[in-house]
C-alpha positions in Angstrom: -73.1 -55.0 -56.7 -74.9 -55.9 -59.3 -73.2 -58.4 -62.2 -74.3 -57.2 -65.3 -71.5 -58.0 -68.1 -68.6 -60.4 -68.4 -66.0 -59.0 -70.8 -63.4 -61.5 -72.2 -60.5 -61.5 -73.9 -60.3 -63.9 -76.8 -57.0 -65.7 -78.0 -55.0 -67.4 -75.1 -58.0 -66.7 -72.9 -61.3 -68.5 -74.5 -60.0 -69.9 -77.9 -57.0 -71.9 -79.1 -55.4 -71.3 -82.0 -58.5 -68.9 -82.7 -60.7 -71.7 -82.3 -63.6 -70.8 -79.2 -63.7 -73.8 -77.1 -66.8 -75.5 -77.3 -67.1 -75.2 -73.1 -66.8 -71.7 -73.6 -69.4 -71.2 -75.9 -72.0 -72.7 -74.1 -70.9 -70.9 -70.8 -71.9 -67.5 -72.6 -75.1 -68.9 -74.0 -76.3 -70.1 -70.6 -75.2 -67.0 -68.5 -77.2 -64.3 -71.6 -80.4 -66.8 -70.8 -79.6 -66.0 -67.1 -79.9 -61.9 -67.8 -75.4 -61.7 -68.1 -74.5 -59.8 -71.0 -71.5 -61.3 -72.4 -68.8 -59.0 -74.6 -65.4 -60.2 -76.4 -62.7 -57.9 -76.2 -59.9 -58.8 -78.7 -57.2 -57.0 -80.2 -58.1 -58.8 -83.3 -59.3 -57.5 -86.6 -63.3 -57.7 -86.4 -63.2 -59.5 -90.0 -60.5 -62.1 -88.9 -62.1 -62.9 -85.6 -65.5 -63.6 -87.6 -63.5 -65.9 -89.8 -62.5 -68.0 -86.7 -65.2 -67.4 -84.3 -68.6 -67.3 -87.1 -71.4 -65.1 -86.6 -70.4 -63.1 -83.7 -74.1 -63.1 -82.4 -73.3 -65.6 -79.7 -72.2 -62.8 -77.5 -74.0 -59.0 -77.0 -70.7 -57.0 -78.5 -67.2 -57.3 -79.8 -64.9 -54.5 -78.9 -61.9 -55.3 -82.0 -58.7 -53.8 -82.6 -57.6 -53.8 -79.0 -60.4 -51.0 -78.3 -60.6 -49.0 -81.9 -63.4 -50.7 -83.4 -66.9 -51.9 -81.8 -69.5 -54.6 -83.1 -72.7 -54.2 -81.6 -76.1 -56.4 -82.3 -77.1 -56.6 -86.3 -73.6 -56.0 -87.3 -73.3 -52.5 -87.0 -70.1 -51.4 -86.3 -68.4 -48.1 -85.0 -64.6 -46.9 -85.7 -63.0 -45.3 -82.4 -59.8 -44.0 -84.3 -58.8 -42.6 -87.6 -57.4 -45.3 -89.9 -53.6 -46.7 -90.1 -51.1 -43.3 -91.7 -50.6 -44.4 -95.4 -47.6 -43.0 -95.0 -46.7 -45.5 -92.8 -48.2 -48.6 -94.3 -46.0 -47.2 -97.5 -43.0 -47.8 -95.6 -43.4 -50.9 -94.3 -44.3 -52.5 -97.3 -41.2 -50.9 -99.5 -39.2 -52.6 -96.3 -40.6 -55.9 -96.9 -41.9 -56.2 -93.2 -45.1 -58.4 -92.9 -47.8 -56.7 -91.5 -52.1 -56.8 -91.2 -54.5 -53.5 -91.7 -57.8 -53.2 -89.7 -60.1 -50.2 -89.7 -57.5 -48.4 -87.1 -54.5 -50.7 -86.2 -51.2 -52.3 -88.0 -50.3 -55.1 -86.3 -47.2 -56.9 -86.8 -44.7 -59.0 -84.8 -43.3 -58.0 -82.0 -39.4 -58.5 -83.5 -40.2 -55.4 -85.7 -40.7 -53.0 -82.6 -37.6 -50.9 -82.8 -38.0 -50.5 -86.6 -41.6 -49.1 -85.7 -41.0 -47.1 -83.0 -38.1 -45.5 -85.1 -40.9 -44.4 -88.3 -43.3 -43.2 -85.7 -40.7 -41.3 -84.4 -39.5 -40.5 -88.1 -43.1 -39.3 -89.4 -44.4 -37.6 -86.4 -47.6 -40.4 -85.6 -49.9 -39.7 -82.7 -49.4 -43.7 -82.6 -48.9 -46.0 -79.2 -47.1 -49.5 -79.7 -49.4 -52.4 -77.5 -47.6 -55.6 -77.2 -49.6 -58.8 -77.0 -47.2 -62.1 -76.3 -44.9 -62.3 -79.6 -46.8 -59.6 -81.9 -47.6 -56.0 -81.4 -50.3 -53.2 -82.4 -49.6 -49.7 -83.8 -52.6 -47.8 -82.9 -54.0 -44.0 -81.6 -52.4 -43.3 -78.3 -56.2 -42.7 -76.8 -57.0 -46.4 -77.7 -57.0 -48.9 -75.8 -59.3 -51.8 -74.5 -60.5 -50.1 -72.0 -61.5 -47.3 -74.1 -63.7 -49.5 -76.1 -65.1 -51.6 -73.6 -66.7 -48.5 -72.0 -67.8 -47.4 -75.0 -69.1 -50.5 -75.8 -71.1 -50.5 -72.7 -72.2 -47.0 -72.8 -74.0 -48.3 -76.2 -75.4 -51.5 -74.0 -76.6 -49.1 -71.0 -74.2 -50.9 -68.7 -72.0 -49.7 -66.2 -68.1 -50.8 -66.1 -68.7 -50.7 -62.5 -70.6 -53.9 -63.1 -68.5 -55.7 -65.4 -66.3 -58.4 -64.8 -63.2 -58.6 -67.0 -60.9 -61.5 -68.1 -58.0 -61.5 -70.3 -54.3 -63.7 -70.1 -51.9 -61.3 -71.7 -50.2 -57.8 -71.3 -52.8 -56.2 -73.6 -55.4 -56.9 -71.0 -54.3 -54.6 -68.1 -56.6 -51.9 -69.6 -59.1 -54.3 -70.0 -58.8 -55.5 -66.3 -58.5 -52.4 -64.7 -61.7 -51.3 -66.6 -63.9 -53.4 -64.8 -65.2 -53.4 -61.3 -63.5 -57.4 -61.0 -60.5 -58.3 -62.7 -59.8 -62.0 -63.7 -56.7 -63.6 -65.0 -55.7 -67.0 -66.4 -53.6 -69.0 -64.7 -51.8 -70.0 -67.9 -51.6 -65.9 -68.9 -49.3 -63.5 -67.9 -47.4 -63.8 -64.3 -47.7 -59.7 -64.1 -51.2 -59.8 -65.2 -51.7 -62.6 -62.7 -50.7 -60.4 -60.0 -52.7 -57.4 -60.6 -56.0 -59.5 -60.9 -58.5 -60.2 -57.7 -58.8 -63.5 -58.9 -56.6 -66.1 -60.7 -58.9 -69.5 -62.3 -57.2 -72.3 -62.1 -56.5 -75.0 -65.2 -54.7 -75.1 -68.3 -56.6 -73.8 -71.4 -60.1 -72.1 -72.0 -62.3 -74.9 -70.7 -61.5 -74.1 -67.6 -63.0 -70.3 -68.2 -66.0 -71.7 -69.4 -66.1 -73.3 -65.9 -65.9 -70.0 -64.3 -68.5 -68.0 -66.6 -70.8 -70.9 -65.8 -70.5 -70.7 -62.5 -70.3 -66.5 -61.8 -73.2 -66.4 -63.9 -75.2 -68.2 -61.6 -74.6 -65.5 -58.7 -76.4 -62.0 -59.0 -73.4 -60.3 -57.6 -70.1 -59.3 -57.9 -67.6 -61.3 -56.1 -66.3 -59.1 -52.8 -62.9 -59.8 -52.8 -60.7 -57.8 -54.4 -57.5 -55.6 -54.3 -59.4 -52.6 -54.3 -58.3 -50.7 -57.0 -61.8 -48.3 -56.3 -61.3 -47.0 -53.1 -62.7 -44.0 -50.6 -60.3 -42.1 -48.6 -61.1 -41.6 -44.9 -58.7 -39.7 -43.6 -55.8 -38.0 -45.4 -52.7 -36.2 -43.4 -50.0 -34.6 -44.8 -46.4 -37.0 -45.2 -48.7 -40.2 -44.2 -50.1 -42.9 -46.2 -53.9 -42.5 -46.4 -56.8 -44.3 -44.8 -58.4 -46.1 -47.8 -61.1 -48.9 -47.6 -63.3 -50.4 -50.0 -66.6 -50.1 -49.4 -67.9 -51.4 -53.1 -70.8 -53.8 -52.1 -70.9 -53.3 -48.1 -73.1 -52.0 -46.0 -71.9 -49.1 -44.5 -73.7 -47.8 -40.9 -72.6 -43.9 -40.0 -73.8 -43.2 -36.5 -73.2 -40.5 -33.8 -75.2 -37.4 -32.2 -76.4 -34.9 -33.9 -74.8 -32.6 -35.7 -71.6 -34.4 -35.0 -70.9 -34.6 -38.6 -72.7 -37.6 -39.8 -74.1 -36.1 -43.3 -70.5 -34.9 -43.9 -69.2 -38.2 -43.5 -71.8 -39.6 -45.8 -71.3 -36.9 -48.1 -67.6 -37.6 -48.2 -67.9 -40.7 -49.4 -70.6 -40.1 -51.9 -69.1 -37.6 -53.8 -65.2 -40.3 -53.8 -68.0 -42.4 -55.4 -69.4 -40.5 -58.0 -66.1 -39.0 -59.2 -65.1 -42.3 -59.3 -67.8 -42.5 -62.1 -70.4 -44.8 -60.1 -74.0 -43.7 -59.4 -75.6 -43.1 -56.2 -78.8 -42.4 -54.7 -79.4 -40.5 -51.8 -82.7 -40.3 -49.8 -82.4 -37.2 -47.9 -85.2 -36.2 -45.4 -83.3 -33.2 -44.0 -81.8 -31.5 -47.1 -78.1 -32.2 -46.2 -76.8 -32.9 -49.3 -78.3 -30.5 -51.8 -74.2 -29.0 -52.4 -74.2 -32.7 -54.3 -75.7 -31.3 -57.4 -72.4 -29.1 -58.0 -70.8 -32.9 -58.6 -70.5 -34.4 -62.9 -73.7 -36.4 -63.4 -75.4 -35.8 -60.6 -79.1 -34.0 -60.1 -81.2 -32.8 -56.5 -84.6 -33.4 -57.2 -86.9 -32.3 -54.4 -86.9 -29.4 -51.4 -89.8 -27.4 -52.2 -90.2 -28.8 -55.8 -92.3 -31.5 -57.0 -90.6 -34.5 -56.5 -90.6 -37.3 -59.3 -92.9 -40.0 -59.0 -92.4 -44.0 -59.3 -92.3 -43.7 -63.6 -90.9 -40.2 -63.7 -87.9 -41.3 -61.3 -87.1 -44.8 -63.6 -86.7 -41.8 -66.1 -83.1 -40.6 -64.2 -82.1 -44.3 -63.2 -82.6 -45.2 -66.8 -79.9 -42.2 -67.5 -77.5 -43.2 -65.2 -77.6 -40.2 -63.0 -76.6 -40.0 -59.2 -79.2 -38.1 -57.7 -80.1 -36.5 -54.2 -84.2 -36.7 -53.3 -84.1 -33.5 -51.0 -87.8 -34.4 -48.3 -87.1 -31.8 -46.5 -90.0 -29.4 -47.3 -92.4 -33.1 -46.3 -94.2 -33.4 -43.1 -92.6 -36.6 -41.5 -95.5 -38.6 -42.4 -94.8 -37.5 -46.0 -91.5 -38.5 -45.8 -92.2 -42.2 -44.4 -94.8 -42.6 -47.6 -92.1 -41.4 -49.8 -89.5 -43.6 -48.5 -91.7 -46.8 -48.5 -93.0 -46.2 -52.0 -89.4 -45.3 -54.0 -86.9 -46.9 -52.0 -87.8 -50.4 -53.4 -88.5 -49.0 -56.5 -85.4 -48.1 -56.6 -83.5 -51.4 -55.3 -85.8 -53.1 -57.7 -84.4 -51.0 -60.7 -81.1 -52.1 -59.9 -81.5 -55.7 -59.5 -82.5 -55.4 -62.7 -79.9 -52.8 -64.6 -77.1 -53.0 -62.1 -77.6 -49.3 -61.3 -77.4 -47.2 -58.7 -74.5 -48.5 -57.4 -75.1 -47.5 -53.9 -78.3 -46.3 -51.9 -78.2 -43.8 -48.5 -80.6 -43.1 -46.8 -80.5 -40.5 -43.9 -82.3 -40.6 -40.7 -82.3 -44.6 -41.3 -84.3 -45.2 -38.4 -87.3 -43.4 -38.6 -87.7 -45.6 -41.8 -86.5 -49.2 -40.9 -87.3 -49.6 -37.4 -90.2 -52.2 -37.4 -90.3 -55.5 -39.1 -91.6 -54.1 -41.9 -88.5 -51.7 -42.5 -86.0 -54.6 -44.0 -88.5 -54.9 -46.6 -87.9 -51.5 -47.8 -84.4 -53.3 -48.6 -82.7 -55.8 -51.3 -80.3 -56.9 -48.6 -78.8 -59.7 -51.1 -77.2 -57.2 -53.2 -76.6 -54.7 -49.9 -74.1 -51.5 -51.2 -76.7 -49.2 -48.5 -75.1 -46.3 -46.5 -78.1 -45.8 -43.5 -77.3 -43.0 -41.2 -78.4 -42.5 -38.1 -78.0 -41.4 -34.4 -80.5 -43.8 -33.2 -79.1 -47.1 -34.2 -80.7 -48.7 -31.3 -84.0 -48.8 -33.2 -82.9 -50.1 -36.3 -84.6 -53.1 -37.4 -82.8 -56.2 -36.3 -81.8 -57.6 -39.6 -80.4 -54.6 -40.8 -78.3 -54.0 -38.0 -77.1 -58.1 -39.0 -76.5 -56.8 -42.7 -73.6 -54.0 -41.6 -70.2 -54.7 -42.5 -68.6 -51.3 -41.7 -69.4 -49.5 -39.0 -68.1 -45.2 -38.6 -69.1 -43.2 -35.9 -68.7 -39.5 -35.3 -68.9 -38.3 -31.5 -71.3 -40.2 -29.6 -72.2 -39.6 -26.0 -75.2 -41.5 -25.5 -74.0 -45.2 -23.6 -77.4 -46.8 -24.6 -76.4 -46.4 -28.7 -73.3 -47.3 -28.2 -74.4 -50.6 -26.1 -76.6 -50.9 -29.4 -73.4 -50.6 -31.9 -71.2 -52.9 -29.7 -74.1 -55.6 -29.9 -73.3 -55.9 -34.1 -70.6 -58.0 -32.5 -72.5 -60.6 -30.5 -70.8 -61.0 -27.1 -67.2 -59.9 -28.4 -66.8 -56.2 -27.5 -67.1 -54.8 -24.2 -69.2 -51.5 -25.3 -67.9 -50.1 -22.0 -64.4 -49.5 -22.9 -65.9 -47.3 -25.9 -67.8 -44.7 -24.1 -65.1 -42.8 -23.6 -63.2 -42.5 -26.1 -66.4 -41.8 -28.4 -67.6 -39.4 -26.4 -64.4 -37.4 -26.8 -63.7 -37.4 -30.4 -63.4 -34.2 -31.8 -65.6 -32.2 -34.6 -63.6 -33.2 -37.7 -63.1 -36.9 -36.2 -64.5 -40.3 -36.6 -63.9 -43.9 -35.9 -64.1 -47.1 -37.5 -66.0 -50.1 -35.3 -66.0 -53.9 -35.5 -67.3 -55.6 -37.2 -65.3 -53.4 -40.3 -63.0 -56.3 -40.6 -60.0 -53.9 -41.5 -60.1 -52.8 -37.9 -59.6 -56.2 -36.2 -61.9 -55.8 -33.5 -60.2 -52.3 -32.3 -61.5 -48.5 -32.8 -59.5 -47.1 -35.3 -59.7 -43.0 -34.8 -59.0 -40.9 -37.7 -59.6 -37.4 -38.9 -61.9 -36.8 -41.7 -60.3 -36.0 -44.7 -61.7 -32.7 -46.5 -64.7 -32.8 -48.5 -64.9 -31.6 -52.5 -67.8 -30.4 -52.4 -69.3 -27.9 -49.4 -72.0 -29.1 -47.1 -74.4 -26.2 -45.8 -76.5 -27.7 -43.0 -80.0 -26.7 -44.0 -78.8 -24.1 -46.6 -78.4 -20.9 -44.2 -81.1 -21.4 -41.3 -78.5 -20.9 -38.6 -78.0 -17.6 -39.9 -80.8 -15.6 -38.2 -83.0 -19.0 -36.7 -82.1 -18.8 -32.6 -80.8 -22.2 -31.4 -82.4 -23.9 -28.2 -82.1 -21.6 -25.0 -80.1 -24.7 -23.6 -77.6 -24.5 -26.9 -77.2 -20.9 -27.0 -73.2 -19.6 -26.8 -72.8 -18.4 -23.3 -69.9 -15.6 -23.1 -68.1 -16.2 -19.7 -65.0 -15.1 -17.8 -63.1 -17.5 -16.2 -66.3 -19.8 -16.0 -68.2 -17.1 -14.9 -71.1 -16.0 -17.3 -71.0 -11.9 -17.9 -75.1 -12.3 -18.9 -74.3 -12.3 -22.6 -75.8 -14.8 -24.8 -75.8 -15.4 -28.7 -78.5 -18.3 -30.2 -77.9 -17.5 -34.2 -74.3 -16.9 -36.0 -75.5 -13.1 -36.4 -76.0 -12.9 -32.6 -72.8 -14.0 -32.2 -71.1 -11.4 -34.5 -73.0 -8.5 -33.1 -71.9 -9.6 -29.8 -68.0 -10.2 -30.5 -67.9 -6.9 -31.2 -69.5 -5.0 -28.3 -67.8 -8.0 -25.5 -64.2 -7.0 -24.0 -61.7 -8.1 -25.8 -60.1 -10.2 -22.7 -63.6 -12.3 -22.6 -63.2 -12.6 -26.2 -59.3 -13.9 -25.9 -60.1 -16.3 -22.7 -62.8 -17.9 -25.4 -60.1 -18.1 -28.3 -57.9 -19.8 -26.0 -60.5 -22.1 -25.2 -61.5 -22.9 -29.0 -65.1 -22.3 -27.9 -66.5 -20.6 -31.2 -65.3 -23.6 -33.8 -66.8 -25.9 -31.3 -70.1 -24.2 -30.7 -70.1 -23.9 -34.9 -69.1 -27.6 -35.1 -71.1 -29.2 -32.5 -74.3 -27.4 -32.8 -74.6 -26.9 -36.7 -72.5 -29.9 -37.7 -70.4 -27.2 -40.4 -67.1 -28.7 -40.0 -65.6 -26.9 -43.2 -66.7 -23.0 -41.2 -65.6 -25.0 -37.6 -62.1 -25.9 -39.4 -61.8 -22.4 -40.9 -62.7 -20.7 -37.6 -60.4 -22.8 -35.2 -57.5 -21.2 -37.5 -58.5 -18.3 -36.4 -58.3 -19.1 -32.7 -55.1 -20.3 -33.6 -54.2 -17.2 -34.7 -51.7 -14.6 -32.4 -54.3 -11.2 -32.6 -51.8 -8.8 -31.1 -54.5 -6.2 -31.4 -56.0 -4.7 -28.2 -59.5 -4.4 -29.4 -61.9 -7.3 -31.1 -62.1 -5.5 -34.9 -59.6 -7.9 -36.1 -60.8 -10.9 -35.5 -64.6 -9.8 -35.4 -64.0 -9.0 -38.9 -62.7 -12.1 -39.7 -65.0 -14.5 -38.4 -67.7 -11.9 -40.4 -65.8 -12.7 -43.6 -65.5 -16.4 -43.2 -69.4 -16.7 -42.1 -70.3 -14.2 -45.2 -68.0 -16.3 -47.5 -69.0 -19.3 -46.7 -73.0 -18.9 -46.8 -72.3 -16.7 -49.6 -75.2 -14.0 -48.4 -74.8 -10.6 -47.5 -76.6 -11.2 -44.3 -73.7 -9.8 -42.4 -74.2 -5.9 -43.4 -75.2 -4.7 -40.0 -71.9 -5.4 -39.0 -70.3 -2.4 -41.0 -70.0 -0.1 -37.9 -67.5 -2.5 -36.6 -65.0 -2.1 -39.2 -65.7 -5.3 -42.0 
């Protein structure tokens, strides 16, 4: 992603004895001229630091008072916290300890901690004790420098999710584990040290000016880190989860359809936004309209006007995730759409940092010609493309995927086209079974995802937050293909019943003998009619409990009126009425 912001620490980190090395100070001047904001963030007092440091308008900010207090351009500053308890600052004095003011904190040495503690304790103070090497700071327990750096950047228009943070001491975990990229000093704190992605070498601050001058010079984040923002793939009860970091890659989702592609996609979309960043998703189909239910997050689109080029820099410039529902667009439509806003888009966040990450749905009716990479800024990547074609992707996309997921997928020809990602390294025969076979509420990770090591790695997909309605309720009443209509059979033998919408099916679990109905329950053939032909996993799921489920009845009125409920329930219509005669 996008590097927008470095955020430093100060004393230990980039100055000496409060002195700013001189290497340091021109590192930040060079990296602003290159578009890099540059921040301090010090547990200092803002008037101290200006003592040491001069004007403070070498940098875009100051968060001071390790988070309480924020400088911004012009001087104008903004408390975060209440000011110091006088009753406190009485005491100390009467006891003779030595001890600063600021705006918000009382900082003192660090020998004095048990006599703090013991009057916070004493006077009933909603105050936190923050150590930094041999003094400490008595400040608001919902301060910290993490606190002020966001809000710092929320005054900038910056994300956290594009900052990069450096600090030396035990202050600076919050600072750290703020930002998207944490960075410790080799000469800092060992514990610090092993919680950052990355360690710069040296002895002192001119070795950090090194590092700001050269970060400063790349347009992205660094990669590697220990991925302290992580999605969850699959998550099972008593096991440790499937996490991976996806922050920057370029994710490929693949399989047949309505094999539970969108749900994947949405599955990691919503981990992202919760997990504060901002995503954009390009949806010709109108899969992920439940999306708008998530904080921050808007679906523009299906049947209204759609925002155009200005109008839509309007919600980037807010920070918004937001879902462009095409559906209600001819295909040609769609295409225009997609080849107008996409870069736009991309464009927008080269230049702010934001959105974070970019899907696009039915990928290959869009990038499949030479021209199609261009709709992409493949140098910062972060795209999620879904697709069950991935055979006519463009060539140099299908070179920019680093992690590959597929849901079931039968087809030999895209799966030749997946195992090709990998030069002459996979066999793509010994895949086409076992992706044939995975089940409804499965997927697999596919070289070249690194974490994999050139193996499939099968999973289940862990639940969604949010509920995914394929094309709102169309299944409903809309017949399916004669060849995808639910044949009832006995023993393999049809009994010349047939169902082609979810209502069919109702109506005819109640008039079909209840041993037809049983052999079927054994068989799990509802959930995977629901499943494989609507791609609903969350009704599938709910429904193959039921089969599950020991009906010691005689006649189909329990469980007809239980698969009524859960389709009613879950579509959240009363389309299911007719059914009344039946006993629901």
């Amino acid at each position: 992603m996008r590097l927008s912001v470095i955020a430093t620490d100060y004393d230990g980190t980039v100055a000496t004895d409060g002195i700013l090395s001189r290497e340091v100070r021109e590192a930040i001047r060079a990296a602003r001229q290159r578009g890099v904001l540059v921040v301090i963030v010090t547990g200092r007092i803002l008037s101290e630091l200006r003592e040491f440091a001069g004007p403070l308008d070498f940098v875009d900010g100051v968060v001071a008072e390790n988070g309480a207090v924020i400088s911004l351009a012009g001087g104008h500053t903004i408390h975060l916290g209440p000011p110091p308890p006088m009753s406190l600052i009485t005491t100390l004095t009467e006891r003779g300890i030595d001890f600063k003011v600021g705006q918000c904190v009382i900082e003192l040495d660090a020998s004095f901690a048990g006599v703090a503690i013991s009057l916070i304790r004493e006077q009933e103070l909603p105050l936190a004790v923050t150590f930094n090497r041999q003094r400490m700071m008595l400040l608001p327990a919902s301060i910290s420098k993490s606190s002020g750096l966001q809000a710092l950047l929320g005054a900038l228009g910056v994300s956290r999710h594009n900052a990069l943070g450096i600090g030396d001491a035990e202050n600076d975990h919050e600072l750290l584990r703020c930002c998207e990229y944490s960075v410790a000093v080799e000469w800092g704190s060992s514990r610090l040290k092993q919680c950052a992605d990355e360690v710069i070498a040296g002895t002192g601050p001119e070795a950090v000016g090194v590092f700001i001058d050269q970060v400063s010079q790349q347009i992205r984040l660094p990669l590697e880190n220990n991925g302290h923002h992580k999605v969850v793939l699959e998550a099972v009860e008593g096991e440790p989860p499937l996490e991976m970091v996806i922050r920057g890659r370029n994710v490929l989702i693949t399989g047949d359809t309505r094999s539970g592609k969108s749900w994947l996609a949405g599955l990691l979309v919503e981990q992202m936004i919760f997990q504060g960043y901002t995503v954009y998703v390009f949806d010709p189909e109108g899969d992920y309209r439940s999306l708008a239910s998530l904080p921050n997050t808007v679906v523009l689109g299906g049947g209204r006007m759609l925002p155009r080029s200005e109008d839509l820099l309007l919600f980037l410039h807010q920070g918004l995730s937001v879902v462009l529902d095409l559906s209600h667009l001819t295909h040609q439509e769609k295409a225009d759409y997609i080849q107008l806003h996409l870069p736009l888009v991309a464009q927008f966040r080269r230049q702010r940092g934001y959105p974070h990450r970019i899907l696009l749905d039915e990928s290959h009716y869009f990038l499949n010609g030479a021209d199609g990479v261009k709709l992409l800024d493949l140098d910062l990547g972060a795209y999620t493309l879904v697709t069950w074609r991935p055979s006519e992707l463009e060539t140099a996309v299908c070179n920019s995927i680093d992690i590959v997921v597929v849901t079931r997928l039968a087809e030999k020809g895209e799966v030749d086209a997946i195992a090709r990602l990998n030069g002459d390294a996979i066999d793509p025969s010994q895949w086409y079974e076992p992706l044939a076979n995975l089940n409804v509420d499965e997927a697999a990770l596919l070289p070249p995802t690194i974490e994999v090591s050139g193996k499939i790695r099968r999973f289940r997909v862990a639940p969604r937050l949010t509920q995914h309605i394929r094309h709102c309720t169309k299944y409903l009443d809309r017949p399916v293909a004669l060849d995808k209509v639910f044949v009832f059979s006995e023993n393999g033998n049809p009994i010349g019943r047939t169902s082609a919408t979810l209502c069919e099916l109702i109506d005819c679990i109640a008039e079909i003998p209840w041993h037809v109905i049983q052999g079927h329950l054994r068989s799990h053939d509802f959930s995977r009619w629901i499943g494989h032909l609507f791609g609903d996993l969350q009704l599938s799921s709910h429904v193959r409990k039921l089969e599950l489920r020991d009906y010691s009845a005689t006649s189909n009125t329990e469980f007809h009126s239980d698969l009524a409920r859960l389709v009613e329930e879950r579509y959240e219509v009363n389309a299911i009425n007719h059914v009344d005669s039946a006993g629901t």
